[in-house]
PQR file with spaces between the fields and no chain letter, atoms N, CA, C, O and H, PARSE charges and radii, in Angstrom:
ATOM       1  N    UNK     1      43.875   56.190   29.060 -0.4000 1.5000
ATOM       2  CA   UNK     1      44.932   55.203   29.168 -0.0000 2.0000
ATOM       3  C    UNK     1      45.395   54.831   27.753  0.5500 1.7000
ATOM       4  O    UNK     1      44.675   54.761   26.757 -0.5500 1.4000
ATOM       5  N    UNK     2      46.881   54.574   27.839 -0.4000 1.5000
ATOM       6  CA   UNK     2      47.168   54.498   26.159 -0.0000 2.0000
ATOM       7  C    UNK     2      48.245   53.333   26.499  0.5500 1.7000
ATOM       8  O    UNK     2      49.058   53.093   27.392 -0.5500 1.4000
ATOM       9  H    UNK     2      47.465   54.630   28.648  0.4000 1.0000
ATOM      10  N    UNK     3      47.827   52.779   25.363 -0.4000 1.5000
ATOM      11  CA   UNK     3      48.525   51.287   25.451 -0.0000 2.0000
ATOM      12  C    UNK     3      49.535   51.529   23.732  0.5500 1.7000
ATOM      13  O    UNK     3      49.250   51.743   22.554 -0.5500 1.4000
ATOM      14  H    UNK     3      47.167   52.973   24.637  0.4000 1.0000
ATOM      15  N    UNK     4      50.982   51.295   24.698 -0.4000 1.5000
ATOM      16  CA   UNK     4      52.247   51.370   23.922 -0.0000 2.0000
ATOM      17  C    UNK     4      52.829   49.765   23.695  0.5500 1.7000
ATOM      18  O    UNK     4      52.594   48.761   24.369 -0.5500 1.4000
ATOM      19  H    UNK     4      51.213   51.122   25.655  0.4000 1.0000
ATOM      20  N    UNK     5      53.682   49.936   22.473 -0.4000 1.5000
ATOM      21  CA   UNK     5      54.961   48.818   22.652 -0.0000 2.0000
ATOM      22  C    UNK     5      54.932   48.090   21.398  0.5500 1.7000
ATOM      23  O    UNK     5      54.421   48.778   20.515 -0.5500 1.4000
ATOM      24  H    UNK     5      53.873   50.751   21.926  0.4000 1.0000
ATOM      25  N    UNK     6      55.184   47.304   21.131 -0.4000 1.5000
ATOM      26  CA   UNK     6      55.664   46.434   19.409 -0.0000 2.0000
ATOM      27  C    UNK     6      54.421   45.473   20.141  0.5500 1.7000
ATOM      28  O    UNK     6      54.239   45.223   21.333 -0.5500 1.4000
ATOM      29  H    UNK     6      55.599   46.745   21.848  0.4000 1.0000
ATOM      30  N    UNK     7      53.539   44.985   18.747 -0.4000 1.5000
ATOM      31  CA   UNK     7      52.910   43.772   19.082 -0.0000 2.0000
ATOM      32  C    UNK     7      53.807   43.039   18.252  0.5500 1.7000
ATOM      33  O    UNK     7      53.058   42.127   17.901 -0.5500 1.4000
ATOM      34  H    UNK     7      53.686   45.188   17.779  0.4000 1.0000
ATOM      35  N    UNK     8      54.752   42.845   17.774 -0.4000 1.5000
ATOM      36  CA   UNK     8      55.637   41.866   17.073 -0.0000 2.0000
ATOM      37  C    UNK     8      56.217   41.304   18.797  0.5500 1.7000
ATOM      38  O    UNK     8      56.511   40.109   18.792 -0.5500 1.4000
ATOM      39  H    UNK     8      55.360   43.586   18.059  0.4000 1.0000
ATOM      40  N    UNK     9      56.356   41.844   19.862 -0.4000 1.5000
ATOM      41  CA   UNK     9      56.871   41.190   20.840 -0.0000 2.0000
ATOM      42  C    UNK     9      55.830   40.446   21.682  0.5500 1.7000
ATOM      43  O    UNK     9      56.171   39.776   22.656 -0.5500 1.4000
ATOM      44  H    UNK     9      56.117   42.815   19.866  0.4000 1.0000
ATOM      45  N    UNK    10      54.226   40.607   21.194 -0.4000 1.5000
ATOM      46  CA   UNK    10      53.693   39.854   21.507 -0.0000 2.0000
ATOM      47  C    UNK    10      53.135   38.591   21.057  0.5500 1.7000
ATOM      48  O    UNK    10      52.600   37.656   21.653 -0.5500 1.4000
ATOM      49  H    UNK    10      53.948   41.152   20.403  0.4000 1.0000
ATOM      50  N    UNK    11      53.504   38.905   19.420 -0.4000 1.5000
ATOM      51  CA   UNK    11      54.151   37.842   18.075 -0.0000 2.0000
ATOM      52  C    UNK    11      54.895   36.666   18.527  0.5500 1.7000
ATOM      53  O    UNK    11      54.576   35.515   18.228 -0.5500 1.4000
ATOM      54  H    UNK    11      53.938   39.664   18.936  0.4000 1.0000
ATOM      55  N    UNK    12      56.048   37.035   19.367 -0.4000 1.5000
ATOM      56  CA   UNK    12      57.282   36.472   19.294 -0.0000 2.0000
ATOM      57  C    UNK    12      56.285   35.655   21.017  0.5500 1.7000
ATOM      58  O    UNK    12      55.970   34.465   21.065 -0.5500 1.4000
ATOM      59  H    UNK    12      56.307   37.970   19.610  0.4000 1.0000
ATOM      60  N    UNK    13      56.096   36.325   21.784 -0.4000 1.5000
ATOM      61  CA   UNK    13      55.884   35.765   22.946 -0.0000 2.0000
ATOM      62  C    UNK    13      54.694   34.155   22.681  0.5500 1.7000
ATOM      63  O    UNK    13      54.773   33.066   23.250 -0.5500 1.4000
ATOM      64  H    UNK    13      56.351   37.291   21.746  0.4000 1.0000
ATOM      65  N    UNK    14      53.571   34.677   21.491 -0.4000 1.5000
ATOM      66  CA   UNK    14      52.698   33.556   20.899 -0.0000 2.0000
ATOM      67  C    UNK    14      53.275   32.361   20.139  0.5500 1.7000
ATOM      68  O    UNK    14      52.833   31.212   20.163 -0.5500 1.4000
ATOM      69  H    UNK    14      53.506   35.561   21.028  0.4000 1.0000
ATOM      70  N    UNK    15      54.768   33.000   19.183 -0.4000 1.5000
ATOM      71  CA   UNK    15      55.387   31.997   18.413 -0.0000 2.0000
ATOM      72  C    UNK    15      55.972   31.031   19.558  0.5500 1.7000
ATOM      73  O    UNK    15      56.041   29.871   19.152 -0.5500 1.4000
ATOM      74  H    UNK    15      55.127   33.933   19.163  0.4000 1.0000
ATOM      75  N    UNK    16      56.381   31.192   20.789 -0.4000 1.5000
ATOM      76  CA   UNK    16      57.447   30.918   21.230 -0.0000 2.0000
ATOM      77  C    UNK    16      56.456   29.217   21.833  0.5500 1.7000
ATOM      78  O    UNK    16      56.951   28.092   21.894 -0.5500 1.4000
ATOM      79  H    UNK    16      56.325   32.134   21.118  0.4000 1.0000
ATOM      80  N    UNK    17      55.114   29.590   22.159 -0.4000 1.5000
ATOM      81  CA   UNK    17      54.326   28.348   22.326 -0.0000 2.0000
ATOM      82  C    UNK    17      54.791   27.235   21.379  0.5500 1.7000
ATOM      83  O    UNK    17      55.486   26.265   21.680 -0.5500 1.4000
ATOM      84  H    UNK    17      54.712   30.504   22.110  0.4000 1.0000
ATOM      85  N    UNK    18      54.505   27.413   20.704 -0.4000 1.5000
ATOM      86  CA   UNK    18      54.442   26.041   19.481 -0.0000 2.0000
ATOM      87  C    UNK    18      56.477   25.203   19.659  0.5500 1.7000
ATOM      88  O    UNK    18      56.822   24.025   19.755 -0.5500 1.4000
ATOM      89  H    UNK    18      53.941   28.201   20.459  0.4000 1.0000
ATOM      90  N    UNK    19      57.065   26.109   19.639 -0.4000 1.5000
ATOM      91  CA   UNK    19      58.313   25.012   19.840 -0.0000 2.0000
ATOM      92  C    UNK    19      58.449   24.570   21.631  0.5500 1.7000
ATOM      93  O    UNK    19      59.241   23.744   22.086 -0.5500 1.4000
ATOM      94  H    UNK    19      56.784   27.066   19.561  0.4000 1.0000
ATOM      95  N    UNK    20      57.748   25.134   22.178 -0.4000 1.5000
ATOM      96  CA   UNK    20      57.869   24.898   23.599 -0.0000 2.0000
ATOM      97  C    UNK    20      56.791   23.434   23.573  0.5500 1.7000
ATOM      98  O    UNK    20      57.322   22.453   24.094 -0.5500 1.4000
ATOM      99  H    UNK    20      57.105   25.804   21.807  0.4000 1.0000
ATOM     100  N    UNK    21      55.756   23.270   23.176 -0.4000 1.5000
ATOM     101  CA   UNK    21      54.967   22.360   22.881 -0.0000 2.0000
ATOM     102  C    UNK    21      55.619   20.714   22.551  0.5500 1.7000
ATOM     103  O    UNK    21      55.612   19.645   23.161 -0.5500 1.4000
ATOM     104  H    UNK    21      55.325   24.066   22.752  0.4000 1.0000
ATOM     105  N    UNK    22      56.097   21.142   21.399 -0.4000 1.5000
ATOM     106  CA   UNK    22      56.937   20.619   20.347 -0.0000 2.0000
ATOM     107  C    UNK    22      57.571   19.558   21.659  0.5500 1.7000
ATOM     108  O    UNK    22      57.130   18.520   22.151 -0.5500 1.4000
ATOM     109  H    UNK    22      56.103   22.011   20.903  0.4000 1.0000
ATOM     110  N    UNK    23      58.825   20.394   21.935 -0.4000 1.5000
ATOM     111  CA   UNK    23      59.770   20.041   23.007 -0.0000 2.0000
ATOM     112  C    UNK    23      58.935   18.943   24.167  0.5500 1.7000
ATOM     113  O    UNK    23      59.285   17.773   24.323 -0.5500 1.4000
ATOM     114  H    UNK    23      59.183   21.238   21.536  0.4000 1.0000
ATOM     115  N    UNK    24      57.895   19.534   24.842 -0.4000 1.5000
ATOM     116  CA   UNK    24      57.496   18.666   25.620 -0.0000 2.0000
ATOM     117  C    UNK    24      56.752   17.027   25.067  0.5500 1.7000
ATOM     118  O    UNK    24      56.591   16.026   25.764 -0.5500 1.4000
ATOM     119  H    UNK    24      57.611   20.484   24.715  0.4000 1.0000
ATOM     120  N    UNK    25      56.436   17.203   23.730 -0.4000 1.5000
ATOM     121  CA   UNK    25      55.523   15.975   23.230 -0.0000 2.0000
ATOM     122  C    UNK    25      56.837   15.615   22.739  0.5500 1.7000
ATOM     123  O    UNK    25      56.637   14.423   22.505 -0.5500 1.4000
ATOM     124  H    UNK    25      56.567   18.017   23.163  0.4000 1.0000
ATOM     125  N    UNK    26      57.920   15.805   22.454 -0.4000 1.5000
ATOM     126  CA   UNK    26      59.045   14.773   22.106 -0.0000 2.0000
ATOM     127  C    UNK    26      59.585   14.239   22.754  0.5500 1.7000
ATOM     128  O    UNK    26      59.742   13.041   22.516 -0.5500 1.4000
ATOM     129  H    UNK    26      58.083   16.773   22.644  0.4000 1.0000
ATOM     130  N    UNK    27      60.393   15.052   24.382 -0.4000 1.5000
ATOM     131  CA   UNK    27      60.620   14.124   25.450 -0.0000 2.0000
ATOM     132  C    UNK    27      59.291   13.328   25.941  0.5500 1.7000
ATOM     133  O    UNK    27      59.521   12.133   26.132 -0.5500 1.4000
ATOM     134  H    UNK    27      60.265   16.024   24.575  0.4000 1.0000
ATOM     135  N    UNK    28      58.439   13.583   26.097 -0.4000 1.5000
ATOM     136  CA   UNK    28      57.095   12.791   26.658 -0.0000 2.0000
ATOM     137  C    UNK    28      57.025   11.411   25.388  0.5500 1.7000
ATOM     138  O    UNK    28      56.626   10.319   25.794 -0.5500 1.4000
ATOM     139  H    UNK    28      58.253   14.553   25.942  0.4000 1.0000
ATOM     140  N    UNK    29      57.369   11.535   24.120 -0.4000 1.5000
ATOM     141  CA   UNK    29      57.145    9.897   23.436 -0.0000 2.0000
ATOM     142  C    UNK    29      58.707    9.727   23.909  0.5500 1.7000
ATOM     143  O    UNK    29      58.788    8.564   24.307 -0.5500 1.4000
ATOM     144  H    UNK    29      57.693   12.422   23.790  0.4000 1.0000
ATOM     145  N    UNK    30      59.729   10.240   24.017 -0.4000 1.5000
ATOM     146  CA   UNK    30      60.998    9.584   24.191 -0.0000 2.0000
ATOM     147  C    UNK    30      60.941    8.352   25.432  0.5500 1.7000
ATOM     148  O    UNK    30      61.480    7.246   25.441 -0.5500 1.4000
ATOM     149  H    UNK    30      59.663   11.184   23.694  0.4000 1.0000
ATOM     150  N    UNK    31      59.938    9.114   26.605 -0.4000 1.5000
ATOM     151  CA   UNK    31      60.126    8.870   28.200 -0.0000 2.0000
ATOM     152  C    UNK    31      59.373    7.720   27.466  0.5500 1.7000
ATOM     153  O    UNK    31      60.079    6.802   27.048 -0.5500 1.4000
ATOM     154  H    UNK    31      59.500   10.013   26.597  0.4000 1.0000
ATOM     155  N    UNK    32      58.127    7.656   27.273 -0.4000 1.5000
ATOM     156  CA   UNK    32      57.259    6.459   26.597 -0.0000 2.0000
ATOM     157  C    UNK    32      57.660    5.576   26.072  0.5500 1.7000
ATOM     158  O    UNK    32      57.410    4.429   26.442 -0.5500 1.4000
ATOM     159  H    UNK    32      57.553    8.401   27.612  0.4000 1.0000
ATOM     160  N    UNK    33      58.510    5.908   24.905 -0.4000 1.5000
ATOM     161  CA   UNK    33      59.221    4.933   24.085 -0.0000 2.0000
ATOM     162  C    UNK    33      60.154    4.078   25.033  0.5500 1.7000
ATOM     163  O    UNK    33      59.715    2.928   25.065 -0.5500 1.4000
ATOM     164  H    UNK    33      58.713    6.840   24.605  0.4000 1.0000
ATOM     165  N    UNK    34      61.687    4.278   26.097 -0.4000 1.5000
ATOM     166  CA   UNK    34      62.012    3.692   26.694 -0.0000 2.0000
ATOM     167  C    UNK    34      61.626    3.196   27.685  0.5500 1.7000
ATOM     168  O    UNK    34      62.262    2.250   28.151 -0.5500 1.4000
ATOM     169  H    UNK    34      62.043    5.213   26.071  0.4000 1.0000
ATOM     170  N    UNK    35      60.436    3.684   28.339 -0.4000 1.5000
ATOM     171  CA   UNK    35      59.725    2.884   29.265 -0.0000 2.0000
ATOM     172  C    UNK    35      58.848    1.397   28.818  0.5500 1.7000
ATOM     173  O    UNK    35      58.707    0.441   29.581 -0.5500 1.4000
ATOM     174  H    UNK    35      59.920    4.452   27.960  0.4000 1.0000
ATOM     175  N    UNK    36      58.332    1.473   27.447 -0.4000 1.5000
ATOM     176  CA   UNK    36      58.037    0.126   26.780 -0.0000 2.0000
ATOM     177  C    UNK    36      59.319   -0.230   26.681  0.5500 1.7000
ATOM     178  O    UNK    36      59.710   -0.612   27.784 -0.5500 1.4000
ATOM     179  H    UNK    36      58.446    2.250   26.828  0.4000 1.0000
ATOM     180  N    UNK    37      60.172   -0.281   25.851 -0.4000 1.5000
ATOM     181  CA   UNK    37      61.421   -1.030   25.416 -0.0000 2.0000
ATOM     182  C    UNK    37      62.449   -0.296   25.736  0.5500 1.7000
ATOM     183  O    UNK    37      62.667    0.730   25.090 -0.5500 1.4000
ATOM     184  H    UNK    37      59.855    0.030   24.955  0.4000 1.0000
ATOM     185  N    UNK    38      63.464   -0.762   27.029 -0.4000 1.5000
ATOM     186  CA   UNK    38      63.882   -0.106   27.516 -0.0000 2.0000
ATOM     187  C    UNK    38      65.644   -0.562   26.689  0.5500 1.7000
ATOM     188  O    UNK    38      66.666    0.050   27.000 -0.5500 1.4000
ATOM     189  H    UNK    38      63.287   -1.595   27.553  0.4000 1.0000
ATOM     190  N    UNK    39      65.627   -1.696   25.669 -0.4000 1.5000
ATOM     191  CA   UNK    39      66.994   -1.480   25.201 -0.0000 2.0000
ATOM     192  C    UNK    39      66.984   -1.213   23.848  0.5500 1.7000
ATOM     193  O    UNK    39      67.858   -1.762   23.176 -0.5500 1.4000
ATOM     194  H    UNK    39      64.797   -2.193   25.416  0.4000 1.0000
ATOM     195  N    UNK    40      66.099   -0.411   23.238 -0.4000 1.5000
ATOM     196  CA   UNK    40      65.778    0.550   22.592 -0.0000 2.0000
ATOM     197  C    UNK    40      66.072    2.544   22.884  0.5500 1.7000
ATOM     198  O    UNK    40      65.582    3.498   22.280 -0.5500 1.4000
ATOM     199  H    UNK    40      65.389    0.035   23.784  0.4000 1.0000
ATOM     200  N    UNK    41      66.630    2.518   23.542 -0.4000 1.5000
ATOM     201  CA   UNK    41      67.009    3.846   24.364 -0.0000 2.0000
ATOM     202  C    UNK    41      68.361    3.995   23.391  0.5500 1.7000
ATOM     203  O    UNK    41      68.528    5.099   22.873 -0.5500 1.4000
ATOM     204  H    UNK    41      67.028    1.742   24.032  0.4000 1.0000
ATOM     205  N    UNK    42      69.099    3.196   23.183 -0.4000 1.5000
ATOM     206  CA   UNK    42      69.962    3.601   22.160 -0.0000 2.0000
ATOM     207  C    UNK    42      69.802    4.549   20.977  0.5500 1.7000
ATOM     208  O    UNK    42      70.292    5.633   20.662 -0.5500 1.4000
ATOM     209  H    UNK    42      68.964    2.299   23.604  0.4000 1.0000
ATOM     210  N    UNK    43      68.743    3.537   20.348 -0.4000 1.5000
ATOM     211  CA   UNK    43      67.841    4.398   18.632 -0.0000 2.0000
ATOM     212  C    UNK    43      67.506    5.617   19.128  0.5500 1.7000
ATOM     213  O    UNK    43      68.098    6.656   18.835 -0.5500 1.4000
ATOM     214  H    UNK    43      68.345    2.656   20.605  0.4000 1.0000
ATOM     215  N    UNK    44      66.202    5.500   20.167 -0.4000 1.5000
ATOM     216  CA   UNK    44      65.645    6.584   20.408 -0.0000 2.0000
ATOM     217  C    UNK    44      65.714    7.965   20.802  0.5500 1.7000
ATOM     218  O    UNK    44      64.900    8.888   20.775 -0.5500 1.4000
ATOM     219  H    UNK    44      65.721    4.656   20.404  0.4000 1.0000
ATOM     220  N    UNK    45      67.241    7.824   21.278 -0.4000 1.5000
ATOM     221  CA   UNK    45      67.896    8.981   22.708 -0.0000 2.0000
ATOM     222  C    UNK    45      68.047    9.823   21.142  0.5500 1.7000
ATOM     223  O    UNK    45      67.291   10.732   20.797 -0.5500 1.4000
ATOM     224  H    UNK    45      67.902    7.074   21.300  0.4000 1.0000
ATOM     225  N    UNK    46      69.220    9.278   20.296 -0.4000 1.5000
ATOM     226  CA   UNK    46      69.507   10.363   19.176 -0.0000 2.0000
ATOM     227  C    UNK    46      68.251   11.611   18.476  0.5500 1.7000
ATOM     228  O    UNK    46      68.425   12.829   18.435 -0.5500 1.4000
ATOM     229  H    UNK    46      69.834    8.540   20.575  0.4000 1.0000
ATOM     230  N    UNK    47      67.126   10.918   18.028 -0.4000 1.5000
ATOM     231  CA   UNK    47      66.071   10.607   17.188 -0.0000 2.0000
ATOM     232  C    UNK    47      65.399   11.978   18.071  0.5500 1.7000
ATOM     233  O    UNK    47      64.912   12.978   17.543 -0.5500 1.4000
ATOM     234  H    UNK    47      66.985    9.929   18.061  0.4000 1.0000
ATOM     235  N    UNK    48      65.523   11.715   19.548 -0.4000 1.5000
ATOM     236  CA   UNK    48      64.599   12.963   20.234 -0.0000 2.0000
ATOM     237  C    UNK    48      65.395   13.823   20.306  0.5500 1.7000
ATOM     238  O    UNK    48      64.784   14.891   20.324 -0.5500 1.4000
ATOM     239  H    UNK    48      65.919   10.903   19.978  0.4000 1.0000
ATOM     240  N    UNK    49      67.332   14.100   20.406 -0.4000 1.5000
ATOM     241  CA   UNK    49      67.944   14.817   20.834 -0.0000 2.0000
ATOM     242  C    UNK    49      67.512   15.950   19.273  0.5500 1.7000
ATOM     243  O    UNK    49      67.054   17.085   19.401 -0.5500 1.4000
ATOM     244  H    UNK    49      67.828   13.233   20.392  0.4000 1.0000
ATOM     245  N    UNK    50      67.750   15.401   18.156 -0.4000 1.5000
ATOM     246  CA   UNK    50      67.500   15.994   16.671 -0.0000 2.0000
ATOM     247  C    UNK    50      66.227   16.875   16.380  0.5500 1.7000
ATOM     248  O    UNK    50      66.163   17.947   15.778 -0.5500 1.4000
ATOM     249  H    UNK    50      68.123   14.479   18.053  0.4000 1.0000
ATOM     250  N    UNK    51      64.936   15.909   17.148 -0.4000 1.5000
ATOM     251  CA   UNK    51      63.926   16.826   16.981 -0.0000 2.0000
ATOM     252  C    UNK    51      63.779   17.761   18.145  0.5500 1.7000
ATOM     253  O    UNK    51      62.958   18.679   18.156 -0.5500 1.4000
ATOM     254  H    UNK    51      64.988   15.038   17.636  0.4000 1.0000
ATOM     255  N    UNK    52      64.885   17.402   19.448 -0.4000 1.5000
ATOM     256  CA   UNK    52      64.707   18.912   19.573 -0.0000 2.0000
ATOM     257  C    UNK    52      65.673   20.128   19.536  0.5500 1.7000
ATOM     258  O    UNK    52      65.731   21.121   20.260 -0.5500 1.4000
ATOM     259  H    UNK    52      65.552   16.657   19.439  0.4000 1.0000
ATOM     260  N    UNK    53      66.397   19.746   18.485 -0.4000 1.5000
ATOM     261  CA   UNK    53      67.193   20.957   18.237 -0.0000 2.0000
ATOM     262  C    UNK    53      66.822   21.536   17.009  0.5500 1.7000
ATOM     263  O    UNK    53      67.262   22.622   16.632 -0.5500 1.4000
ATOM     264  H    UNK    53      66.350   18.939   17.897  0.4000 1.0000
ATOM     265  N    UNK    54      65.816   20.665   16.206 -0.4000 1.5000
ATOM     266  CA   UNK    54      64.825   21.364   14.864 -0.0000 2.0000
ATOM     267  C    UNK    54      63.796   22.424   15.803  0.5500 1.7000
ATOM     268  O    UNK    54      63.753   23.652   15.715 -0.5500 1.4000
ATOM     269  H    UNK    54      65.459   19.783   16.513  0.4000 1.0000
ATOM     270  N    UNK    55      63.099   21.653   16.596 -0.4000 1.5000
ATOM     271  CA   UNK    55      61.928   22.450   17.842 -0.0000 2.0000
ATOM     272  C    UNK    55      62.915   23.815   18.213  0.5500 1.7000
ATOM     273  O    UNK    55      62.412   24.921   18.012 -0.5500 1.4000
ATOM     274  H    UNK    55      63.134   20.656   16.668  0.4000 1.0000
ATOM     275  N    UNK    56      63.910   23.761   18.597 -0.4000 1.5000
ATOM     276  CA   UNK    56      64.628   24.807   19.614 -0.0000 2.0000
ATOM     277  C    UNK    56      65.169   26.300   18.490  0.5500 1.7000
ATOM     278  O    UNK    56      65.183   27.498   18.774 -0.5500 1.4000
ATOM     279  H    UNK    56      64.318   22.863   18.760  0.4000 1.0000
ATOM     280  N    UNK    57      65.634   25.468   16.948 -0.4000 1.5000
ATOM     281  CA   UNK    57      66.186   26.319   16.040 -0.0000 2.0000
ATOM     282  C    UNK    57      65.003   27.215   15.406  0.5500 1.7000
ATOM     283  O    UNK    57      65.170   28.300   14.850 -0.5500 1.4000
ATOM     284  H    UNK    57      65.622   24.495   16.717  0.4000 1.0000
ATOM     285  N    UNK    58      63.779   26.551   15.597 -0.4000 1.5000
ATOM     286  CA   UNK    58      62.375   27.459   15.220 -0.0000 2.0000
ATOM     287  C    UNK    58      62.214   28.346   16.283  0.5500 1.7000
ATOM     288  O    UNK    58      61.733   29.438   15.977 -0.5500 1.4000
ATOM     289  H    UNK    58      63.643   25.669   16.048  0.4000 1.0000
ATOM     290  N    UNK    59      62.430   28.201   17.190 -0.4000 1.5000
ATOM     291  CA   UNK    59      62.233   29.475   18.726 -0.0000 2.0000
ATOM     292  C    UNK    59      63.452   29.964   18.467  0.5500 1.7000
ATOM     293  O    UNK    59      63.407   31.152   18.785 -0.5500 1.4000
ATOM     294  H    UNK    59      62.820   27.314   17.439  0.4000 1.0000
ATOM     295  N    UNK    60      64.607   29.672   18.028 -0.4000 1.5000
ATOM     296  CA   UNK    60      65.945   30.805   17.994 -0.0000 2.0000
ATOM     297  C    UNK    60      65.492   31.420   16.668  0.5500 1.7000
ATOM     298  O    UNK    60      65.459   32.650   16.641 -0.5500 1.4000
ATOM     299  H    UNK    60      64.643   28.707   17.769  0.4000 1.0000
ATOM     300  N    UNK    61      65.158   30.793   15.629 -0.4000 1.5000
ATOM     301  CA   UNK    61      64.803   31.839   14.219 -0.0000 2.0000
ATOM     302  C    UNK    61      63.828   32.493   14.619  0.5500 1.7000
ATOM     303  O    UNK    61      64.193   33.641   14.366 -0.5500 1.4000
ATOM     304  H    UNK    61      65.185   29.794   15.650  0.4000 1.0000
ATOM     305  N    UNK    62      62.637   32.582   15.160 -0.4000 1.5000
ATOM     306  CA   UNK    62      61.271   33.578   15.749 -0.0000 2.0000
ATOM     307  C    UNK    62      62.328   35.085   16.479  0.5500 1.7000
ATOM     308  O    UNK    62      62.273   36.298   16.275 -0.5500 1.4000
ATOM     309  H    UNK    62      62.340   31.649   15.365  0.4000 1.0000
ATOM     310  N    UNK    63      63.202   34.224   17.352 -0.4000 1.5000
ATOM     311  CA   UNK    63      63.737   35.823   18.170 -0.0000 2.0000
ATOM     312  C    UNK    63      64.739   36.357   17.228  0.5500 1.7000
ATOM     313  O    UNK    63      64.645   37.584   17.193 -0.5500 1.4000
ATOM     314  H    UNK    63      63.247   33.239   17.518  0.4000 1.0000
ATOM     315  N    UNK    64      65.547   35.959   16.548 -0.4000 1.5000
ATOM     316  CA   UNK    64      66.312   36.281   15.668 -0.0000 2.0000
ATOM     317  C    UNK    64      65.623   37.579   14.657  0.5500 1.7000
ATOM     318  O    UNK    64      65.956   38.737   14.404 -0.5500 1.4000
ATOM     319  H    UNK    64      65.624   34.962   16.576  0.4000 1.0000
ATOM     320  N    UNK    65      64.523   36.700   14.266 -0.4000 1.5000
ATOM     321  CA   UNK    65      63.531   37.474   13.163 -0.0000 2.0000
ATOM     322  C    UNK    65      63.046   38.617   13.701  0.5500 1.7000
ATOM     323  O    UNK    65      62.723   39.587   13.015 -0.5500 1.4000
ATOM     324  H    UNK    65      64.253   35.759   14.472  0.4000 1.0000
ATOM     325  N    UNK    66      62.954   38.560   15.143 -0.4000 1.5000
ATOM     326  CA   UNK    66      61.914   39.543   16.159 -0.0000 2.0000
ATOM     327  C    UNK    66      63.475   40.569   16.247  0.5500 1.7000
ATOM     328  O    UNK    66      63.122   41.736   16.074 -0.5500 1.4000
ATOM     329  H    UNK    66      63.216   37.772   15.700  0.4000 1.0000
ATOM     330  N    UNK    67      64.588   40.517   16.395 -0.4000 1.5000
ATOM     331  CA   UNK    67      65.398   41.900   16.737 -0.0000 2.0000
ATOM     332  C    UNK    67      65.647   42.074   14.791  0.5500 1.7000
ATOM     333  O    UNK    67      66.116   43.190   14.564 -0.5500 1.4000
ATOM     334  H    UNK    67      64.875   39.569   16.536  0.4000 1.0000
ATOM     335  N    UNK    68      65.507   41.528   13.925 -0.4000 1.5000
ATOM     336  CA   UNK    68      65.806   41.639   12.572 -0.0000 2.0000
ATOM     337  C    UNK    68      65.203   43.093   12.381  0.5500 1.7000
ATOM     338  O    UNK    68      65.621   44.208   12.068 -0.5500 1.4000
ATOM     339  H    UNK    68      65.126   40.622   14.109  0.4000 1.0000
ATOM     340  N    UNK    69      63.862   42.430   12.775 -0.4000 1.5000
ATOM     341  CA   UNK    69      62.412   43.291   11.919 -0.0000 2.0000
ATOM     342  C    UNK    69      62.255   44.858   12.918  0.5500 1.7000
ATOM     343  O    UNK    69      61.598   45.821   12.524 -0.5500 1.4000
ATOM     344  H    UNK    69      63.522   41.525   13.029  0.4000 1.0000
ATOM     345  N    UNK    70      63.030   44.816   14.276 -0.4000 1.5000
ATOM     346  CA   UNK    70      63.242   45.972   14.774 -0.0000 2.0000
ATOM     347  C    UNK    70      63.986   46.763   15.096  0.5500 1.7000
ATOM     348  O    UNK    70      63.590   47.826   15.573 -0.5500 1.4000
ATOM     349  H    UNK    70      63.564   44.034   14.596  0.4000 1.0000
């Protein structure tokens, strides 16, 4: 039996954890945060939308990098 294929796509499949992570512990303090102080949802809504488009732009640079390098 012979085992084929890029482990860079199994690279990319391991990187892809950590911003998926990311994403869930930021909405999870967001949900937290307005559930204590709920007219605080103003500050906060921005603050999570930002970190997760930093979280989301690290999983688009990983696949980006992953068709670069092949």
């Amino acid at each position: 039996m012979e085992i084929s294929g890029s482990m860079s796509l199994v690279g990319y499949g391991i990187a892809t954890l950590g911003p998926a992570i990311a994403i869930g512990l930021i909405f999870a303090a967001l949900i937290n945060g307005i559930a204590r102080q709920p007219e605080a949802a103003g500050l906060l809504r921005p603050q999570a939308i930002f970190g997760f488009a930093v979280a989301e732009a690290l999983a688009i640079l990983g696949f980006v990098l992953f068709f670069i390098n092949n």
